[in-house]
N, C-alpha and C positions, 0 to 999 in steps of 0.2 A: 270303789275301783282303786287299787294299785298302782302306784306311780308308776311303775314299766307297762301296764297296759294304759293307762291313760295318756302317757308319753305314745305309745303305737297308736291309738287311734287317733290322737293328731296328728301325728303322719300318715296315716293312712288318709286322715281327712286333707292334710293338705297336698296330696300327691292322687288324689282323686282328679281334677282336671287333665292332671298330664295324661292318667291313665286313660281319663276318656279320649282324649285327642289319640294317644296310640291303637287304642281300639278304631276308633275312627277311619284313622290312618289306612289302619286293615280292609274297612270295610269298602274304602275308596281303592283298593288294590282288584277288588272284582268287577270289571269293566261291561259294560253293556254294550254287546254286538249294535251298531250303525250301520247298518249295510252298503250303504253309499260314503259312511266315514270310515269304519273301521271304530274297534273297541273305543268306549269314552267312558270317563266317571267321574261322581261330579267331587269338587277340591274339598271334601268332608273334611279335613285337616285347617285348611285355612276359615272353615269355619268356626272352626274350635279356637284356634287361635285368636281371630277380630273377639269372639261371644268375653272367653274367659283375659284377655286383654283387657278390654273393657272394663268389664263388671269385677274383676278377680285379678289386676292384676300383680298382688302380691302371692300370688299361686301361680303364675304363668309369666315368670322372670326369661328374660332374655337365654339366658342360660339352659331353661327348658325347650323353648322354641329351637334354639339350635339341632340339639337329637332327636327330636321330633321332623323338623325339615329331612336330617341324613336318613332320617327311618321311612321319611316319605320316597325321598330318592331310588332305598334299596329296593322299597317295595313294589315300585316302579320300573325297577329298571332303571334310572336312568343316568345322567350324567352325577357323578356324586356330589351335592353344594347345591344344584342347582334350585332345589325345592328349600334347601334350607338358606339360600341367601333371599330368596322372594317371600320366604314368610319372617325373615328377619325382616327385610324390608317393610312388610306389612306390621309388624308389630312396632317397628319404630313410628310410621306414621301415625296408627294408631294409637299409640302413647301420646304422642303431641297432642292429639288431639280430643283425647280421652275426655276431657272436657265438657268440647260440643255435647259429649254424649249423655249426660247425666240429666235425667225428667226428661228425655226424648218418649216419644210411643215411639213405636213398632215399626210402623212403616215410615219412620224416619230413618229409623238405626235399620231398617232392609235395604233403603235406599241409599244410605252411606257404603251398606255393605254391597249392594250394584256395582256402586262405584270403584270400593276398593275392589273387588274381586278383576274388573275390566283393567284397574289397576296393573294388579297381580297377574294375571292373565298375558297384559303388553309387556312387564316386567320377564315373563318366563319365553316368551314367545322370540323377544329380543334377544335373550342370552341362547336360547335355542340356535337363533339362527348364527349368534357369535360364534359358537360352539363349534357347530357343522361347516359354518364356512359359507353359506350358500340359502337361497332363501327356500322357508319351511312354511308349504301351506298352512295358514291360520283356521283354517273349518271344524280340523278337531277340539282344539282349541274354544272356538269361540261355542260349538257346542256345549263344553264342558262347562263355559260358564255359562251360560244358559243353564244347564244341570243346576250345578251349583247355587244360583240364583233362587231357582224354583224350590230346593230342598231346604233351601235356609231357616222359613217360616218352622218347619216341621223339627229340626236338628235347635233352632232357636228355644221353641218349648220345651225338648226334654234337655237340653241344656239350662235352661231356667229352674223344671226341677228337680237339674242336680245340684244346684246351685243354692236353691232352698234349702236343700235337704245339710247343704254345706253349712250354710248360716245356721240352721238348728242346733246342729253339733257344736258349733264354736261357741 
């Protein structure tokens, strides 16, 4: 192979996480009718972020996190910053603590990620209400992290083998 394509598929391989998390991103933009909430979808986005944090994260530098958060915002609709200061957030914590995480199973690193997510969840729900001024039911919300929660296990695995597939190349 050619040094300018072996030069691209390193970059292709290392800008593979990000590209998942923006796919991601996307997929968490199509909401599921609640009937009694209203559209919810679960934070596919900050799953990508805690996964490749973790395990990657000389792939998933601060720096990425940020356009990813405003991508989450646009796709959302919503306040601009707001998704990407609460996944900045979650990637700082997570860094510190990156640690804890290494020879963890599974349902330890889902139960950290419980936690972050209920985190992230009071972290966005607060600046909501900063935002608006006035207090903003928590129901959609704390559904979404329920969502979120529940999808992890499944977004975890094929997260794991893109991850693989990551280490092969390198």
């Amino acid at each position: 192979m050619s040094g300018l394509l072996r030069r691209l598929d390193g970059l292709a391989t290392d800008l593979t996480p990000f590209v998942v998390a923006l796919v991601l991103i996307m997929f968490s933009a199509m909401p599921i009718n609640v009937s009694s909430i209203g559209p919810v979808a679960p934070n596919l986005g900050l799953i990508a972020v805690f996964y490749w944090t973790i395990y990657r994260p000389d792939l998933m530098p601060a720096i990425a996190v940020l356009p990813l958060g405003l991508w989450q915002d646009l796709m959302n609709a919503g306040p601009i910053g707001l998704n990407a200061l609460t996944l900045l957030i979650v990637y700082g914590v997570i860094v510190f603590q990156r640690v804890f995480f290494r020879g963890k199973s599974f349902l330890i690193v889902w139960w950290a990620f419980g936690l972050t997510a209920a985190f992230a969840a009071a972290v966005f729900w607060l600046a909501v209400m900063a935002w608006h001024l006035r207090y903003v039911d928590p129901a959609p919300l704390a559904f979404q992290l329920g969502l979120t929660v529940a999808v992890f296990p499944l977004l975890y695995w094929l997260l794991s083998r893109i991850h693989r597939s990551i280490a092969r190349r390198s």
